[in-house]
C-alpha positions, 0 to 999 in steps of 0.5 A: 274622660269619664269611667264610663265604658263609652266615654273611654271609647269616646276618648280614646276615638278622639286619642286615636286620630291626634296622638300615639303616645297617652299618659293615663293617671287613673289610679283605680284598679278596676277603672285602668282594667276597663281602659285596657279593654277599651283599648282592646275593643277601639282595636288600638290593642292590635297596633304598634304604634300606641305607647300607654304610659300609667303613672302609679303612685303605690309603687307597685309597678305590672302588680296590684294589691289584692285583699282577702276575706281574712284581710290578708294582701297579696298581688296579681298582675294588673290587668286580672279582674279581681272585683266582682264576677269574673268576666274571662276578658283577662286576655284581652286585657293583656293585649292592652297591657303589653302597649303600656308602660307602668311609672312609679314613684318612689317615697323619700320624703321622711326618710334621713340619711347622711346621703340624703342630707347632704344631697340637699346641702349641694342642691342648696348650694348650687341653686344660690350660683348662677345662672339660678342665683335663688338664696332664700325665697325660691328656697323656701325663706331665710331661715329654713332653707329646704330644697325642692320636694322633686329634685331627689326624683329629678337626681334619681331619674337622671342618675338612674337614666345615664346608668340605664342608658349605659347597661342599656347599650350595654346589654340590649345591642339591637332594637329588637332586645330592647323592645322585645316586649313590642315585637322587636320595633320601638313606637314611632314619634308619628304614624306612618299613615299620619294621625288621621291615617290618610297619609299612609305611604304608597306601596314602594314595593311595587313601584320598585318593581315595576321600575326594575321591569322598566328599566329591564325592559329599556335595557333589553330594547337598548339591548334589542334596538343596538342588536337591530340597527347593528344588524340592519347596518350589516344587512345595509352594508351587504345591500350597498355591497351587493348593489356595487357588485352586479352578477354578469348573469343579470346583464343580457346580451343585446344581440341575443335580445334583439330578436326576443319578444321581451324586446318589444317592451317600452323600456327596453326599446326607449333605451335601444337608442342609436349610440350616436346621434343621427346627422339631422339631431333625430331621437328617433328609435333605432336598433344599434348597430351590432358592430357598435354594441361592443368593441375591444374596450367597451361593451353594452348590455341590458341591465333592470331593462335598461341599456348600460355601457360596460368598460372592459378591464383586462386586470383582475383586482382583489376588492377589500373594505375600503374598495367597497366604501370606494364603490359605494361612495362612487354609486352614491354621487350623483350629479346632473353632469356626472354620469351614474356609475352601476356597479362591478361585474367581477364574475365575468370573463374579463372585469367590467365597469357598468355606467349609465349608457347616454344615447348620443354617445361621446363628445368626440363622435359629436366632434367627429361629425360637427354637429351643432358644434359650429354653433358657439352657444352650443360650444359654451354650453358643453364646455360649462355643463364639462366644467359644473361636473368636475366641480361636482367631481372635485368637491366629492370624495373622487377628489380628482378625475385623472383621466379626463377626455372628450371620449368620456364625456358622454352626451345624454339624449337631453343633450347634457354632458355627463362625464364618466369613466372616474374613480376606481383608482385600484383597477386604473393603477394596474390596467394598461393604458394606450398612448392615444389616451394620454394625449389630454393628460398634463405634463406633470402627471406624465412625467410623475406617471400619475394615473389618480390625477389632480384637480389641476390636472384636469383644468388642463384636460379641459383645457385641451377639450375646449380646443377640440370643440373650438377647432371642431376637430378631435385632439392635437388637430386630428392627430391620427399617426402612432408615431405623431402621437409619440412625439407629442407626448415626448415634447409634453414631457419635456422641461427645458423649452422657453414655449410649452408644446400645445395644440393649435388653436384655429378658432373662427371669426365669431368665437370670443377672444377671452375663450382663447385666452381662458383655454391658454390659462388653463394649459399653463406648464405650471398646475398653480398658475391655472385657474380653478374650475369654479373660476373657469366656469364662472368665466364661461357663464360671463362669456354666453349671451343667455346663460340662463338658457339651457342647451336643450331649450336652445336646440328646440329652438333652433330646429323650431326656426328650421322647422318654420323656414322648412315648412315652407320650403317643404310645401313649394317642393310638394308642389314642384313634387306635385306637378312633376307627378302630373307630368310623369302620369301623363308621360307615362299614360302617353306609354301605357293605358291608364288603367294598366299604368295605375294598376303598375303603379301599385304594385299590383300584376297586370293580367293579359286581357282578351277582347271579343272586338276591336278595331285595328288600325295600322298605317305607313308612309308611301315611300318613305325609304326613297323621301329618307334617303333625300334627308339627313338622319337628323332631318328625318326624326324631325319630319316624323316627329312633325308628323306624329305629332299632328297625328297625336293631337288627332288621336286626343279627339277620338276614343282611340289608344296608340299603341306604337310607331315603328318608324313610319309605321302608324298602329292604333287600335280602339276598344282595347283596352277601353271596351266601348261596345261597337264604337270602335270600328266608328273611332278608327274610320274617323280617325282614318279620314281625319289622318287622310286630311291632315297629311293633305295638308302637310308639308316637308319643311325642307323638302317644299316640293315633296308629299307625304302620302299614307296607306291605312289598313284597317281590321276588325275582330277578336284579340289580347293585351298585355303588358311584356317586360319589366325594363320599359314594359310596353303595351301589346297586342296579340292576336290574328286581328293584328296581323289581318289589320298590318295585312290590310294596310301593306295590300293598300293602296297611297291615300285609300282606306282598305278594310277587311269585309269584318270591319265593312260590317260593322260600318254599313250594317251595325254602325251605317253612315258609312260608304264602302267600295269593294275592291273584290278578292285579294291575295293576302299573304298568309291568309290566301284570298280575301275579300276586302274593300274601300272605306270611302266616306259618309253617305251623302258626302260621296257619289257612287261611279255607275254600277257601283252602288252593288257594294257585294260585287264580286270581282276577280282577285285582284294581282298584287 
C-alpha cells in the first residue's frame, strides 16, 4: 500500500470486501493520520465490524511525540495533526481511531537483572527437554548460549494475558464493560452480511411476526372452524330432532281436504290411491273411503303433499336423548322393503306414529281377498321380499322387529312388501296390546311377556305369515272367536306338550314340499333350532323357478297374457254386444217410431207433435167374439198372431206406421210421424186393399171351415203425437181424426172400405186413380150425420153398376 491518498483508499476498498480485522505498521505519524481519515472517508469508520490493529514500536501507545521550536517534546493523541496547517479533520480522525487498537513494545534487551537472568537461565534450560530437545545450535552455539530474543515477550504477553484475562473477568462483568469503547458489542470473527456483503441475514422480525399472525390466525380459524362444526352439529342435531318430531299442525286432515281445490294437485291425487287394491289389480285413481281413512288404532293424513299412515298411541311417553338417537336412527334406515318411518307427532290429542302410507294396503287384506295369492310365484315373491326386509331390519341397530305380522306388512303400489310397525320400544313397552296381536308372537317371548322381540322370534313370526299366504286364509286358519283366540295363546304358552300347538297347514297340490318343511323349521319350540333369516331367504330363492324376476315384472306379465286372451274375447262380446244392439233397435223401432226412439235413447224429451194431415186407418175383425168363443184362449193368440203378422210384413212395403192392436183391432196411420205430403191417404187406400187380399186368402188352422172377414175404416185430417209414460212409453195419437177414422171403421160394413168424404178428396180430386161409391149420409155416433163413401179400387180395374158414375149422389141417411 502506498502513502498516497488513493492508494489507501484503493487498499482498503480491497480490505473492505475479504477481511474485518487489519493490522497496519505504518510507523509515520503523519501517513497512520491519513489512513484514519481514509478510514473515515471509505465509510469503514461508521461500522463495527472493523477492528485496527497498529503495532508501535516507540512505546508510546494513543500518544505521539511532539517537538517544538525550542526542541522541547511533548505528546498529543495520535490522530491530531501536528505537521503542517491544520486541516480541522481531527474529528474525523477520531472516528477511525476508536476502531483501533494500539500494540506496543516493550525494550529488555539491554537491561539486567537478577530477574531477567534467571528468566533466561530456565528458558535454557527447559528448550534442552523434550519435546524441544535444542542444546546448542537452536540456542545460539556450544559456548554461548543465549535465548530467543522474543521469548521474555512471549512470557510477558502470556503472563500479562492470564492476569488480564483474570482482572478481566474480574472487573468487566458483561460485553458491554469490556467493549465500552466499540458501543458495548465486540467485533464479530466475520460479517454479518459476509465479506462481500451479499450474505446478509433476512429480516427474521418480520417472518416472526408474520408467523405469530399465522399461527393466530390458524388458532382462531381452528378456534372458528371447531365453533362452527359444534355449532352445525347442534343445529343438525336440532334439525334431525325437528324432523323426527313432526307438528299435528302440518298433518291435514284428508276429509276436510277432499272437497278443497288444493286437492286437485298431482301429488296429492297420486297419493289419494284406494287403501286396498281393487279385485281386478286396478291402480286406478280413487278417493278413499272415509270409513277407511281412520279407525280406532290407525289414521291417514296429508303430510308435505303426501298421504301417511299414523299409528295411534294411547300412551304419553317422555322423549329423552337417547329416544331422540332412537328416532333419528329409525328415520335414517332405509331399505327397499322396509317401510319409511316419518317422525312423531307428540302435540296431538293422542301419540301418533307417521309412516309411509302403501297403496295396497297389508298382507292380510291381500289374503282376505285372495288376490294373486293363489299364484306360488306370487306367494315366494312376498315371502322373499318379507324375509330381505328383516335381514335388513336384524343387521340395523332396530336389532329385532317383535311385533311382526301380516298386518304390518304393507303392499306398495310396485307390489313390494314394505314392513312396518318396528322400533319405538319405549312407547310399545307401555302401550296396550290386544290378544288378537299376539297370535304371530313366539312362545318364549309370550311366556317372558317380551315385547322388544328377537331375531328368533321373528323366524317364527314369518313362519306363522307364510302358513297365511299358504292357506290363503288370515292366521290360525281364520280364527275369528276371542275366546278361540285365548286357547290358542294359553296352548302356545305351555311347556310340557310332546307336539308344540301350530296352525295347520292346508297347502294345495302345486306348492313346494321343501316350503313345508322350511315353515315348520322356522316355528320349531326352541329359538336356536330355527334357521336364520339369511338361510331362509336363501332357501326361498332356490325354491322359485326365476328368482331373477320381480313380482312386478311377473304381474305385468301375467295381466299382458290376460290382456292378449281378453281382447279377443272382448271383441266376439263386442260382437254379440253388437248384434244384440241391432236387435233391440229393431224391436224397439217396431214399438216406436224411429225418429223418436233415438230421440229417447239420448236422453233427450220427445215433444208432442201436430200434423196438419194424415191418413188413419183402423180395422177390426167381423165377429171375432163369436170366432173367440170356438177357440181356446191359447188358440186365439196364435190366430191373431198369424194374422198380425201377414199384416206386419204388409205394413214393411208401404210408408205407413202401426201404431197399436187392440186385441182384434188393427190402427195405422201414415204421414205421422213421417210427414210425406199427400202421400198418405194413397199408403193407407193400398195397404186396405192389400189386407183385404190377404185376409181372402187366410185360413184358421183349426178351424178350416171358418173366414176371417175385416171392416176397415179410413179418415183423413188434422192430429198430435206423442209419446206418454215413462214405464213402457207408447206412441199416441191424439186428435178428432182418430175418433172420425175408428167412427168410420165401427159404421162399416165386412169386407168394404168406408171412408170419410175428406180422405175421397184426397183420393179423386188431389191423388186420382182412385174408385169410390158413396154410401150417402150416415148417422155417426157423436159426430150426427155425415157423409161418408166405398173406397172400391182403381180406375179401370172396377166397373161402375148403372147410374152409379154420380159419385156426389146424395142419398137418404143410411139407418144403422
Amino acid at each position: 500500500m502506498g502513502t498516497s491518498t488513493a492508494s489507501m483508499h484503493n487498499a482498503l476498498a480491497q480490505i473492505k470486501n475479504r477481511s474485518r480485522i487489519v493490522v497496519a505498521n505504518i510507523d509515520n505519524i503523519a501517513t497512520r493520520r491519513n489512513f484514519l481519515l481514509a478510514i473515515t472517508d471509505t465509510g469503514i469508520a461508521q461500522s463495527n465490524e472493523y477492528v485496527f490493529i497498529f503495532a508501535q514500536l516507540r512505546n508510546l501507545g494513543m500518544l505521539q511525540q511532539v517537538t517544538s521550536n525550542s526542541n522541547i517534546s511533548k505528546y498529543d493523541d495520535f490522530w491530531k495533526v501536528t505537521t503542517g496547517v491544520n486541516d480541522g479533520r481531527d474529528d474525523d480522525a477520531l472516528k477511525a481511531a476508536r476502531r483501533t487498537i494500539i500494540v506496543k513494545n516493550i525494550d529488555l534487551e539491554n537491561q539486567s537483572t537478577s530477574q531477567i537472568d534467571a528468566f533466561n537461565a530456565k528458558v535454557i534450560a527447559e528448550f534442552g527437554k523434550p519435546p524441544f530437545n535444542c542444546v546448542n545450535e537452536c540456542m545460539g552455539g556450544p559456548n554461548e548460549q543465549i535465548p530467543a530474543s522474543y521469548s521474555r515477550s512471549l512470557h510477558d504477553s502470556t503472563y500479562a494475558y492470564l492476569r488480564s484475562l483474570n482482572k478481566t473477568t474480574e472487573k468487566y462483568t458483561n460485553e458491554s464493560g469490556l467493549w465500552a469503547n466499540r458501543g458495548g458489542k465486540r467485533p464479530l470473527y466475520k460479517p454479518i452480511c459476509g465479506y462481500t456483503g451479499t450474505e446478509c441475514p433476512q429480516n427474521i422480525t418480520t417472518y416472526i411476526l408474520i408467523g405469530v399472525g399465522l399461527v393466530l390466525l390458524l388458532l382462531v380459524a381452528t378456534l372458528g372452524g371447531i365453533g362452527y362444526a359444534v355449532r352445525e352439529k347442534l343445529k343438525e342435531k336440532e334439525r334431525l330432532t325437528r324432523e323426527c318430531l313432526i307438528l299435528f299442525e302440518e298433518l291435514k286432515n284428508i276429509k276436510e281436504l277432499k272437497s278443497n281445490e288444493d286437492m286437485r294437485s298431482l301429488e296429492a291425487n297420486k297419493s289419494l290411491k284406494s287403501l286396498q287394491s281393487s279385485q281386478s289389480g286396478s291402480t286406478k285413481l280413487t278417493s278413499m273411503d272415509d270409513k277407511k281413512l281412520e279407525t280406532e288404532n290407525y289414521a291417514h293424513f296429508l303430510y308435505n303433499r303426501e298421504v301417511v299412515f299414523a299409528i295411534k298411541y294411547q300412551v304419553r311417553v317422555r322423549i329423552f336423548n337417547d329416544d331422540f338417537v332412537h328416532l333419528r336412527k329409525l328415520r335414517q334406515l332405509d331399505h327397499d322393503n322396509l317401510n319409511k318411518f316419518c317422525g312423531l307427532c307428540t302435540d296431538a290429542p293422542i301419540l301418533y306414529a307417521i309412516w309411509k302410507h302403501c297403496q295396497r294396503g297389508s298382507l292380510k287384506d291381500l289374503i282376505a281377498k285372495e288376490q294373486y295369492v293363489g299364484d306360488s310365484f306370487v306367494m315366494f315373491t312376498l315371502m322373499r321380499d318379507i324375509a330381505s326386509g328383516l335381514i335388513a331390519l336384524h343387521q340395523s341397530s332396530m336389532g329385532a322387529h317383535g311385533m311382526l305380522s301380516s298386518e304390518n306388512c304393507l303392499i306398495n303400489d310396485r307390489w313390494q312388501v314394505k314392513i312396518s310397525d318396528f322400533g319405538l320400544n319405549m312407547i310399545r313397552e307401555s302401550q296396550p296390546i290386544t290378544k288378537r296381536k299376539l297370535l304371530w308372537t313366539s312362545p318364549e317371548l309370550l311366556r317372558e311377556n317380551n315385547r322388544k322381540g328377537t331375531k328368533e322370534g321373528d323366524v317364527y313370526s314369518f313362519a306363522i305369515i307364510c302358513c297365511e299366504l299358504v292357506n290363503r286364509e288370515t292366521v290360525w286358519n281364520g280364527v275369528e272367536r276371542e275366546d278361540d283366540v285365548d286357547e290358542i295363546i294359553y296352548r302356545l304358552r305351555r311347556t310340557n306338550t310332546a307336539i308344540p300347538h301350530r296352525p295347520q297347514l292346508h297347502p294345495r297340490e302345486e306348492i313346494n314340499q321343501n316350503l313345508l318343511h322350511l315353515i315348520r323349521d322356522c316355528w320349531s319350540e326352541g329359538p336356536t333350532e330355527r334357521p336364520r333369516i339369511d338361510q331362509v331367504r336363501t332357501m326361498l330363492k332356490q325354491m322359485v323357478r326365476d328368482g331373477s324376476q320381480n313380482l312386478m315384472d311377473y304381474v305385468f306379465g301375467m295381466l299382458e297374457q290376460y290382456a292378449s286372451s281378453l281382447e279377443q274375447e272382448v271383441e266376439e262380446r263386442t260382437r254379440e254386444l253388437v248384434e244384440e244392439k241391432r236387435k233391440s233397435d229393431i224391436l224397439l223401432y217396431r214399438m216406436l217410431p224411429k225418429q223418436v226412439a233415438d230421440k229417447l235413447k239420448l236422453g233427450e224429451f220427445v215433444e208432442p207433435e201436430q200434423f196438419s194431415a194424415a191418413t188413419i186407418f183402423f180395422s177390426d175383425v167381423v165377429s171375432f167374439t163369436t170366432l173367440a168363443s170356438k177357440c181356446s184362449p191359447l188358440q186365439v193368440v196364435n190366430l191373431l198372431n198369424s194374422l198380425y203378422t201377414a199384416f206386419d210384413g204388409i205394413i214393411d212395403s208401404h210408408d205407413v206406421y202401426k201404431v197399436e192392436t187392440i186385441g182384434d183391432g188393427y190402427l195405422v196411420c201414415s204421414g205421422i210421424p213421417k210427414r210425406n205430403g199427400n202421400d198418405h191417404a194413397k199408403e193407407i187406400a193400398e195397404l186396405a186393399f192389400a189386407f183385404l187380399r190377404t185376409v181372402a186368402t187366410f185360413r184358421v188352422d183349426h178351424l178350416p171351415n171358418e173366414r176371417v172377414n175385416l171392416r176397415i175404416g179410413i179418415h183423413t185430417g188434422p192430429a198430435v203425437a206423442g209419446v206418454v209414460g215413462l214405464t213402457m212409453p207408447r206412441y199416441c195419437l191424439f186428435g178428432d181424426t182418430v175418433n172420425t177414422a175408428s167412427r168410420m171403421e165401427s159404421n162399416g160394413r165386412p169386407a168394404r172400405i168406408h171412408i170419410s168424404t175428406t180422405t175421397n178428396h184426397y183420393l179423386i180430386n188431389i191423388i186420382g186413380g182412385y174408385v169410390t161409391e158413396p154410401r150417402g149420409e150416415v148417422i155417426i155416433k157423436g159426430k150426427g150425420v155425415m157423409e161418408t163413401f166405398w173406397l172400391l179400387g182403381h180406375v179401370g180395374e172396377v166397373n161402375l153398376p148403372a147410374g152409379g158414375n154420380d159419385l156426389n149422389e146424395r142419398t137418404s141417411p143410411e139407418p144403422l
